[in-house]
N, C-alpha and C positions, 0 to 999 in steps of 0.2 A: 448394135444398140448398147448403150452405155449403160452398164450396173449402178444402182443407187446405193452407197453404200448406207449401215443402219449410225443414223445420228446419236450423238452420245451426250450425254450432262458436262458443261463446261464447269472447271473449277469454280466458277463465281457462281455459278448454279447451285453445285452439292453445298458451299457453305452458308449460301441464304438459308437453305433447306436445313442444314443443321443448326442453323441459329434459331429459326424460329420452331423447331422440335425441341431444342434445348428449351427456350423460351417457356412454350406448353407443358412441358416435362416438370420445368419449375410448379408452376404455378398449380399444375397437380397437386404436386406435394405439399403447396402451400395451403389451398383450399380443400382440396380432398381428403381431411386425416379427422381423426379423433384424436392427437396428443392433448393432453392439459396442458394450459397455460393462463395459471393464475395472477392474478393481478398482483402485486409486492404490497404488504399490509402496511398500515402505516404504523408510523412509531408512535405515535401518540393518541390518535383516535383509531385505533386497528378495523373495527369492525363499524367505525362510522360511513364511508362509500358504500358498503355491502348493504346495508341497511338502508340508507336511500336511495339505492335501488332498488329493492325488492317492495319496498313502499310505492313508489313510479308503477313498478309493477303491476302490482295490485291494483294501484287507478285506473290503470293501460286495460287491463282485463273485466276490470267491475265496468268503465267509461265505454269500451270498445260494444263487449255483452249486452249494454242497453241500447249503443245508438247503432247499431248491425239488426238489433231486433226491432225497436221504435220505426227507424227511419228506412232501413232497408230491407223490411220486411222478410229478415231472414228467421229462418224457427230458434225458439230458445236454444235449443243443443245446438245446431248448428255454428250460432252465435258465439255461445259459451268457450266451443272446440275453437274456431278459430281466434279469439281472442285471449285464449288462455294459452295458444301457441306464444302468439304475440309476446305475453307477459312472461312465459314460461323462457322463452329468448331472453330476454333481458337478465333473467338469474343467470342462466346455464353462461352469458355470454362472463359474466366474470370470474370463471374458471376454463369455461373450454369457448373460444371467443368465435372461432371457424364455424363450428355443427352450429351455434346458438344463429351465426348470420345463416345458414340454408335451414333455419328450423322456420325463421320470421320471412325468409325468400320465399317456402313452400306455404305457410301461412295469408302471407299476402295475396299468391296467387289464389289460392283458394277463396278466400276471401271476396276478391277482385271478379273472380269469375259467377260465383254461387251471386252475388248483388249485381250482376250485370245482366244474370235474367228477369231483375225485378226495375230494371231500369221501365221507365216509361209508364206503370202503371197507378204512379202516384204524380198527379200535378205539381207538388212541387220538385225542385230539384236536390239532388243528391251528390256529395263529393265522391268520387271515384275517379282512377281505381283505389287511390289512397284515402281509407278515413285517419280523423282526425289520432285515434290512437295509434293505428298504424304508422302514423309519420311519427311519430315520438316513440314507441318502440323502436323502429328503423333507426333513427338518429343513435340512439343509446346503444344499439350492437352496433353500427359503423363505428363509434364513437371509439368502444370495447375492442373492437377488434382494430383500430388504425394506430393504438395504443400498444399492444403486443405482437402484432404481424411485420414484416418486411413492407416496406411501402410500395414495392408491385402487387405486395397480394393483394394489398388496403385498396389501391386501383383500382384491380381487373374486380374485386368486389362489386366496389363503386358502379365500373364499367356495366356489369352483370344486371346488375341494379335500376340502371339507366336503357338498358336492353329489354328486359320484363315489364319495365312499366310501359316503354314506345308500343312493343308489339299489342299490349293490350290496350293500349291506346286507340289504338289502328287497326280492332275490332268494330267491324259496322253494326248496328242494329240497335243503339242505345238512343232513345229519343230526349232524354232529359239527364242532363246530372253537370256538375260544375267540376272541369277538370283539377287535379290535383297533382299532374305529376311533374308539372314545371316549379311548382311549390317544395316538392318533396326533395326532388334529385337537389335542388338548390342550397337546404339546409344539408343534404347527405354529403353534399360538397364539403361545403363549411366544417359542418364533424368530424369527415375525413383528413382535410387536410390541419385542422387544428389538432386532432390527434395523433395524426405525421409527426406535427411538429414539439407536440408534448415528449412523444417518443422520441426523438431525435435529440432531446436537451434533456432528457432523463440518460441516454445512450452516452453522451456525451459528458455528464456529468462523472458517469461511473470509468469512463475511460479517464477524467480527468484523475479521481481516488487513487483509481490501478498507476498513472502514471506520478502521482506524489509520490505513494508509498513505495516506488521504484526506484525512486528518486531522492527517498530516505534512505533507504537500506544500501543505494552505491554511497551516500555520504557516511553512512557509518561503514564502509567498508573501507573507503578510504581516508577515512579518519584512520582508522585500525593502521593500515600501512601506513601512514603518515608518523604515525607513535612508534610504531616498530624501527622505520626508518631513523627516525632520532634515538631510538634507545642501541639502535647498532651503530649510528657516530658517536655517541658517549662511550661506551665500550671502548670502541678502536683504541684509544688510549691506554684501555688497562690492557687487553690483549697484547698490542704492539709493545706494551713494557716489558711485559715477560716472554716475549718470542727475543728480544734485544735481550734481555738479560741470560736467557740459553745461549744465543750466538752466543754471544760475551766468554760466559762459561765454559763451552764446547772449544772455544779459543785459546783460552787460558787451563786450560785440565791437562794437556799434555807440560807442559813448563812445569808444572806442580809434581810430576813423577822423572826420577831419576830412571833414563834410559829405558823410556816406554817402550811398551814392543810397537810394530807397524800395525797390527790387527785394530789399537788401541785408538792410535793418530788414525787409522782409516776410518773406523764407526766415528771418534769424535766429528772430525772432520765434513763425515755424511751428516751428524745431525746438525752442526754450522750451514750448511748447505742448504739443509729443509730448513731449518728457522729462518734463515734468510729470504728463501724463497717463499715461505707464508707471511712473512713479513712486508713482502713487494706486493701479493696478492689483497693483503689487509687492506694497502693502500691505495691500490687500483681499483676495490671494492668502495670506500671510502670517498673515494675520487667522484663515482659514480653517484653518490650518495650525495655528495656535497651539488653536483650539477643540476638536481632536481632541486625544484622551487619548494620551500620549507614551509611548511603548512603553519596557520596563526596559532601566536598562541606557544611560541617557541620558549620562550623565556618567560615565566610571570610577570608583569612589574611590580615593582615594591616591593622584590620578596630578594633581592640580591642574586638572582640569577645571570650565569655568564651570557656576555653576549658574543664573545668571539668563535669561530670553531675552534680554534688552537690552544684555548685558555685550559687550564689543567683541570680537570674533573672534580667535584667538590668531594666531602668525606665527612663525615661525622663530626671531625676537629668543627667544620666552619657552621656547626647547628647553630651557636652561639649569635654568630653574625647572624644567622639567617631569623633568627628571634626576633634580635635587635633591631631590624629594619621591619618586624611587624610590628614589633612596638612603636616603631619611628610612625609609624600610617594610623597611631591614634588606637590600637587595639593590647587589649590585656593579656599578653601570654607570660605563661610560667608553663616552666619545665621540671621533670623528675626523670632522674634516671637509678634503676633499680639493678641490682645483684655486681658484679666485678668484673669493670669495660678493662674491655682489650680489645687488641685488632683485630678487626673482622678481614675477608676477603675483600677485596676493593670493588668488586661487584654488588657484594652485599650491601656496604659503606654506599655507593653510589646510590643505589635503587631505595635504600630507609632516608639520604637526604634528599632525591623527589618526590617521596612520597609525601614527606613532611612539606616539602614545599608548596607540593599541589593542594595540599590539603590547609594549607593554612592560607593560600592562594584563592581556595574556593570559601574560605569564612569569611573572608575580605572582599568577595561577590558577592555571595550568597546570604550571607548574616551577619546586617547591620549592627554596629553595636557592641556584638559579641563577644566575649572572653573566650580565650582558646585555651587548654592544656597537652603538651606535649611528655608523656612517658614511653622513656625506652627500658626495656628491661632484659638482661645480658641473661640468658639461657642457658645450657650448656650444649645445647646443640642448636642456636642461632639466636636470632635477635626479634623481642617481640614490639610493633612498633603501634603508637597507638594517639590518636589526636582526635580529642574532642571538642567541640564550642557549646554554646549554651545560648538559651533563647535567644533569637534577636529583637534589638528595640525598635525597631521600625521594618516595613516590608523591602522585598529586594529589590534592586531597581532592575530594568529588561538585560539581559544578560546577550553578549553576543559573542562570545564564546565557541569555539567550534567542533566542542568537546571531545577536549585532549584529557580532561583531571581524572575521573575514575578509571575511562578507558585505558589510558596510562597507568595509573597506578595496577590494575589487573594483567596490564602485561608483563609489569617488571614482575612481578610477585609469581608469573607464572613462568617466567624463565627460571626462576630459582627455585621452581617445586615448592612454594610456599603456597600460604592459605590468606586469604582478605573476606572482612565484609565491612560494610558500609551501609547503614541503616540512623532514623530518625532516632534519639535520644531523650531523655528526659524533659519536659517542656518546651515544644520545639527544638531543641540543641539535634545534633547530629555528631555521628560518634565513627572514626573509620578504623576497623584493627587490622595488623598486617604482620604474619608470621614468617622470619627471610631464614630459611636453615643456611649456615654455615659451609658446609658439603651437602650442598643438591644432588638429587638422584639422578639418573643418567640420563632417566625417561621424561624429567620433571611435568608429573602429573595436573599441575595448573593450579588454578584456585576453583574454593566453592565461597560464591558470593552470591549475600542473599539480596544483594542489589544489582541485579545483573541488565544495565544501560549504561549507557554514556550519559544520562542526563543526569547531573545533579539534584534528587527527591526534594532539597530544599527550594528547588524553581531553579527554572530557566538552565543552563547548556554550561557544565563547567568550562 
């Protein structure tokens, strides 16, 4: 006689089984809790929704109270209790949405059933199991809750809802009453999925915020590297001068001594060797630099900036030209220069003639009209750089811009351990100052700037 062996759950088995425990498990959590979960106030009538609901309310509870007691001959308390459940759902539902639908679920019932033993005894007929306030409080917690719930929970609600009313349905022994619950579940429908759909385009809304303001901040990131980038090809130039002018040196220093010893030629020697060698590396850096596509906004127009990468880095000498060609564009500048010019470092030189550029670049966007004033004034421990303009005569036209001006100016100023700010001026004008020390610290601490954006305050995106 052949053993039967004991049969066992096929894989396709245990996973139906865990899916739909998973399933239940959800929906627990979803319906079965007390968290709050208020409704988001508004910004302009805040407490206008809250208020016309609790008005509803009050009708649903005063309306429910008399035609429970009138019509279906239920006792005043009794009336009172289940219709002020009712209304009492509708408050509770615009903070805690879940407890307020099984306050109006338990309400109903009760309700539903205390009037179904008065069915029959009055000639006319009676709506049940749903009265007339009944279905309007039901509506306004489906409503409340399809609004703030997961739309399975809003469902199996729904679902729940649609369950409660059949069974009592399909209660025998009622001789008279006009049914109500193909009316009821029909608008529960409607509320439900209209507040699916509120919530879903409210959801969607705030995913869309999260994904600009994401979407902002990688543009101002790479705007950042994009400036930096250009401020490390302008450099290469002054760097690779003076790593060529050591080799050069380190070359020429043994010729300059009669009968050097070898210790001398071998150190010179090693430092030709390393300048040479960070001189190849400037270039290969450089190289990489120049391969990536140059963000807009590279060169101002009208302002006399280079357009070639090769072209020789501007200095101080060429402020003059770079006046002259705002003048050229219809606008009033004049310059001052204060205390006893001398050379500055060629970094310094560099970063005070785009600052001035940028800055006279964004009066020529940003303020119509405008007269500008350029003063430099010689320090003794660096250069203080300073440009203002003065109201403009008409507004700004849309800027599009990809703001490279202040952003730029706070990076050179913070390579060289300098100070900037850049704030509105007297009569609409705007005023930008910028402090470039001579010998930077080693750490260079940055700027403090009390305008800290990339966007130009006089409008729109330097």
């Amino acid at each position: 006689m052949s053993r039967l062996g004991r049969v066992t759950d096929t894989g396709v088995g245990r996973a139906l089984r865990a899916r739909v425990t998973g399933w239940l498990r959800v929906l627990r959590q979803d319906l079965w809790t007390l968290r709050a979960d208020p409704l988001p106030p508004s910004t302009w009538l805040r407490w206008l929704p809250h208020g016309l609901v609790c008005l509803v309310a009050f009708g649903v509870t005063v309306g429910g109270t008399g035609d429970m007691n009138d019509n279906g001959r239920l006792g005043a308390g009794l009336a009172l209790l289940v219709a002020g459940a009712q209304g009492g759902a509708m408050v509770l539902g615009l903070w805690r949405p879940v407890p307020a639908w099984w306050l109006s679920m338990g309400a109903f019932v009760v309700g539903a059933v205390a009037v179904r033993g008065r069915l029959g005894f009055d000639p006319d007929t009676y709506t049940w199991p749903w009265t007339a306030a009944g279905i309007i409080a039901e509506m306004f917690v489906l409503l409340l809750l399809a609004l703030r719930v997961p739309t399975r929970a809003a469902t199996a609600a729904l679902a729940v809802t649609a369950l409660l009313t059949y069974l009592l349905e399909s209660l025998r022994g009622a001789e008279r009453y006009d049914t109500t619950g193909v009316l009821a579940l029909s608008l529960s429908t409607v509320v439900v999925v209209v507040g699916t759909a509120l919530r879903g385009r409210r959801e969607a809304r705030a995913q869309l915020v999260e994904q600009t303001t994401l979407t902002a901040e990688e543009r101002t990131r790479r705007t950042l590297l994009e400036e930096r980038s250009r401020i490390a090809r302008e450099l290469h130039d002054v760097v690779a001068h003076h790593m060529s002018v050591i080799s050069i040196q380190a070359q020429v220093a043994p010729h300059l001594v009669e009968n050097p010893p070898d210790e001398l030629k071998e150190n010179l020697a090693g430092i030709r060797q390393n300048a040479l060698e960070a001189l190849t590396e400037l270039r290969r850096v450089l190289g990489v630099l120049r391969s990536e596509q140059a963000g807009p906004g590279e060169t101002p127009a009208g302002l006399g900036g280079d357009s070639a990468d090769h072209a020789p880095q501007p200095n101080l000498d060429r402020l003059d030209a770079l006046v002259e060609n705002t003048r050229a564009a219809g606008r009033e500048v004049t310059t001052e220069i204060n205390g006893e010019r001398r050379p500055l470092p060629p970094g310094v030189e560099l970063s005070a003639y785009r600052i001035v550029q940028e800055a006279l670049s964004n009066v020529l966007r940003h303020a119509p009209g405008a007269s500008a004033k350029v003063r430099l004034t010689y320090q003794p421990d660096g250069l203080e750089v300073e440009i203002v303009n003065s109201r403009p005569t008409g507004p700004a036209p849309p800027s599009t811009g990809a703001g490279h001006g202040l952003l730029g100016m706070r990076e050179r100023v913070a390579m060289l351990g300098g100070t900037m700010t850049a704030h509105p001026w007297h009569w609409d004008g705007f005023k930008v100052t910028a402090f470039l020390p001579d010998t930077p610290p080693a750490d260079a601490p940055g700027t403090t700037s009390s305008t800290d954006t990339t966007t130009d305050p006089r409008g729109g995106t330097p």
